[in-house]
C-alpha positions in Angstrom: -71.1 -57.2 92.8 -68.3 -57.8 95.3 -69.0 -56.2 98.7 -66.6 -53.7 99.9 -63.7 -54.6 101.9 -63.1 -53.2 105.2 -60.2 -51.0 104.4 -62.0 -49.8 101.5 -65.0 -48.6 103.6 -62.3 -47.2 106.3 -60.9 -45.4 103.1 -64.6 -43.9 102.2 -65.4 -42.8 105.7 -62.4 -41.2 106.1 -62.8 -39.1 103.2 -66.2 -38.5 104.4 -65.3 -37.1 107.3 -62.2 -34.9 105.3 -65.1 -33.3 103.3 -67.0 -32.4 105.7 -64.7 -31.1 107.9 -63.0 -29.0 104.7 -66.9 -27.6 104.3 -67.4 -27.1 108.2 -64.0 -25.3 107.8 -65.1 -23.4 104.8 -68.4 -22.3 106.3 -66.9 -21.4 109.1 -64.7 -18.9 107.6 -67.8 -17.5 105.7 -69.2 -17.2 108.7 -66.8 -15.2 110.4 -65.5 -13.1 107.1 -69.0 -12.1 106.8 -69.7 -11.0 110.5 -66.4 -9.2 109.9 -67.7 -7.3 106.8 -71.0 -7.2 108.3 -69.7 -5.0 111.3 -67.3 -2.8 109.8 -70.3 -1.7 107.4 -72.1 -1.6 110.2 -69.6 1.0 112.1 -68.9 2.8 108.5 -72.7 3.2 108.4 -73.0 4.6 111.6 -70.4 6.8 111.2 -72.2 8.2 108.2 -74.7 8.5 110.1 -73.0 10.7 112.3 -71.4 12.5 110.2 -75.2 13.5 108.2 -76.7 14.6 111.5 -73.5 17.0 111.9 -73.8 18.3 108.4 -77.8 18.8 108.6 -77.1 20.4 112.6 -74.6 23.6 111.0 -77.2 23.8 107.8 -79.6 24.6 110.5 -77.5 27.1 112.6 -76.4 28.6 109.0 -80.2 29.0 107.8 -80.8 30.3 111.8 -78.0 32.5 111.4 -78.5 34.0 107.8 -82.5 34.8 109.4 -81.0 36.3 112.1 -78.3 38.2 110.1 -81.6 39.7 108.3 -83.4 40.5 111.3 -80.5 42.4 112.4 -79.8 44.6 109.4 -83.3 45.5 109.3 -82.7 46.5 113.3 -79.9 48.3 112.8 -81.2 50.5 109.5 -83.8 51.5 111.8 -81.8 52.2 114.8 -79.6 54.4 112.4 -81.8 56.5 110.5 -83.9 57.3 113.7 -84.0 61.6 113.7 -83.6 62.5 116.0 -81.1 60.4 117.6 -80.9 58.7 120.8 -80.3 61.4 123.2 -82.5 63.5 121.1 -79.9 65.4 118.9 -79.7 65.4 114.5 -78.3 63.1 112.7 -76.9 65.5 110.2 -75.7 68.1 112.5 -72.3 68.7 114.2 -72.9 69.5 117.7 -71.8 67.6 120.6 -74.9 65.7 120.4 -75.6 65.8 116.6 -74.7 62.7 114.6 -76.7 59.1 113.7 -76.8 56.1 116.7 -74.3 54.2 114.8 -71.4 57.2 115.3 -72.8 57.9 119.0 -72.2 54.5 120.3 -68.9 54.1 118.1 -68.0 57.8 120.2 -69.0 56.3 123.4 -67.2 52.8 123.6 -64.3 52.8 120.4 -63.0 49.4 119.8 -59.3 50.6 119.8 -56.9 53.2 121.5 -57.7 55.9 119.4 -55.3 58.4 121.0 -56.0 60.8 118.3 -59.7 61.0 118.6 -60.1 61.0 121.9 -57.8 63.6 122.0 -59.7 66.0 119.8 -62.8 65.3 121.5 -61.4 66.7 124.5 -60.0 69.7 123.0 -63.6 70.0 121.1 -65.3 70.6 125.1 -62.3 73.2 126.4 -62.0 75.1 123.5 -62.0 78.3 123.0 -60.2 78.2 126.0 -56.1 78.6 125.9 -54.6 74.9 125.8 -51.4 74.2 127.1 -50.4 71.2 126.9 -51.9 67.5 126.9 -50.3 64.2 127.6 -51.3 60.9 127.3 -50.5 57.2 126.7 -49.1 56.4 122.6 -50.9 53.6 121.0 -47.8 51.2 121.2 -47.2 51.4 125.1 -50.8 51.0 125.1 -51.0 47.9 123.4 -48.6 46.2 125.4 -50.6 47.0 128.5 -53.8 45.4 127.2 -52.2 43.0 124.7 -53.8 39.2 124.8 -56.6 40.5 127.1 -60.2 39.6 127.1 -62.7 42.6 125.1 -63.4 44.3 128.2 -63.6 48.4 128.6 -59.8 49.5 129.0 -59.0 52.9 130.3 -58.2 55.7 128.0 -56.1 58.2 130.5 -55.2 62.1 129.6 -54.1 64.9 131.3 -54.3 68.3 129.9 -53.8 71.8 131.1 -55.5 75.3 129.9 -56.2 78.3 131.1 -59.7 80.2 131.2 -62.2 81.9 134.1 -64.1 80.5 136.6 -67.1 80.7 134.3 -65.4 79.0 131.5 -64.1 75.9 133.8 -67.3 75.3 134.9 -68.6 75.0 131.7 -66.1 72.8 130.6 -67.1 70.7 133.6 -70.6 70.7 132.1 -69.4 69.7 128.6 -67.9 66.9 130.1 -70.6 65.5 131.7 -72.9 65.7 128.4 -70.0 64.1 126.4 -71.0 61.0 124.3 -67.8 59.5 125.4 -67.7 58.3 128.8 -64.7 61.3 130.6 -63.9 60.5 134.2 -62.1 63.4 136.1 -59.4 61.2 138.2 -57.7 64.9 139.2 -57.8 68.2 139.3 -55.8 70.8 140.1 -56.6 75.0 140.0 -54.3 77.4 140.3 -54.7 81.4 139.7 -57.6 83.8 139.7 -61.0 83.9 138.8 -60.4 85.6 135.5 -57.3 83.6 134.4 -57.5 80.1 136.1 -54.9 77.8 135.4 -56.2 74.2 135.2 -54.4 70.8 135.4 -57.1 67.6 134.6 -56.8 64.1 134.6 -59.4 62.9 132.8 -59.9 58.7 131.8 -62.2 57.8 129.0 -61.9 53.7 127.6 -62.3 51.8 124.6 -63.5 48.0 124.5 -61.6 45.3 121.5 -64.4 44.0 119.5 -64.9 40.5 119.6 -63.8 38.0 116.3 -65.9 35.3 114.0 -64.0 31.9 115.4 -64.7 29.1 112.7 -64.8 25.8 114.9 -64.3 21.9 113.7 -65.8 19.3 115.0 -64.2 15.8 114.9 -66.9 12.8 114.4 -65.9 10.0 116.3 
């Protein structure tokens, strides 16, 4: 056997050294495709992760809330069929302070202008004294004076006029003051005798917009 010249071992080393560089190379891009892959699963899997502690965090409000929600009805069938009511009164009568909790808190603090009602409840404490006239602020001019505003009690204000005796305005006074609904005297104005006095009140009451269910998202990052 013929030993090998020294251009044919040149030749072999050379293509020695191609092969290994072409596997260095190869491994090499193994290497960094897989630390590549390796950390986007790695990120994907953490933001999974993320994403499950989120979902499992609102299961738990919802399962809070839903016990709560229970807890509250039950409250709140109690608080309504209570008899008497809670400034001692029935809650199947119709006197001023007749009527379940429910409708006396709804009389006392409404959740809209309610010109109408509030109206009749003040004719409900002069009467059966003459009424003259009463005046007060529609629902639409009211609206733009409290539109876009926090829920916060807004004033209600009214001014009527009637005529009765000096025995009947201070009973009217009285009524007034043992009204479910808050009534503020702002003026007053008397005019005539003792047995016909003509009377001018400004009276201010107030409602407070309920509050809404806001649905938030929550963006994983």
């Amino acid at each position: 056997m013929k030993p090998l010249g020294i251009n044919t071992k040149r030749k072999q080393v050379d293509r020695d050294k191609t092969v290994a560089l072409v596997a260095i190379g190869f491994a090499s891009v193994v290497l960094v495709g897989g630390f590549i892959v390796s950390r986007t699963l790695w990120s994907q899997a953490s933001y999974l992760g993320r994403v499950a502690d989120k979902k499992e965090a609102a299961v738990d409000q919802l399962e809070a809330n839903q016990n709560a929600l229970t807890e509250l009805e039950k409250s709140y069938d109690t608080f309504v069929a209570s008899n008497p009511n809670m400034i001692g009164g029935q809650t199947s009568g119709i006197g001023l302070a007749d009527g379940d909790n429910a409708k006396l808190v709804l009389d006392a603090l409404p959740s809209s202008y309610d010109y109408p009602a509030f109206v009749t409840t003040v004719e409900s404490l002069i009467r059966p004294n003459i009424i003259t006239d009463i005046e007060g602020i529609d629902d639409v001019a009211q609206q733009n004076l409290t539109e876009g505003g926090v829920p916060a009690p807004v004033e209600m204000p009214l001014q009527v006029t009637f005529t009765t005796s000096y025995d009947g305005f201070k009973s009217v006074l009285d009524l007034f003051n043992r009204s479910i609904r808050p009534i503020k005297i702002n003026k007053l104005v008397l005019g005539g005798t003792n047995n016909e006095l003509d009377v001018t009140v400004d009276v201010i009451s107030y409602y407070q917009t309920g509050t809404t269910m806001r649905v938030e998202r929550s963006e994983v990052q």
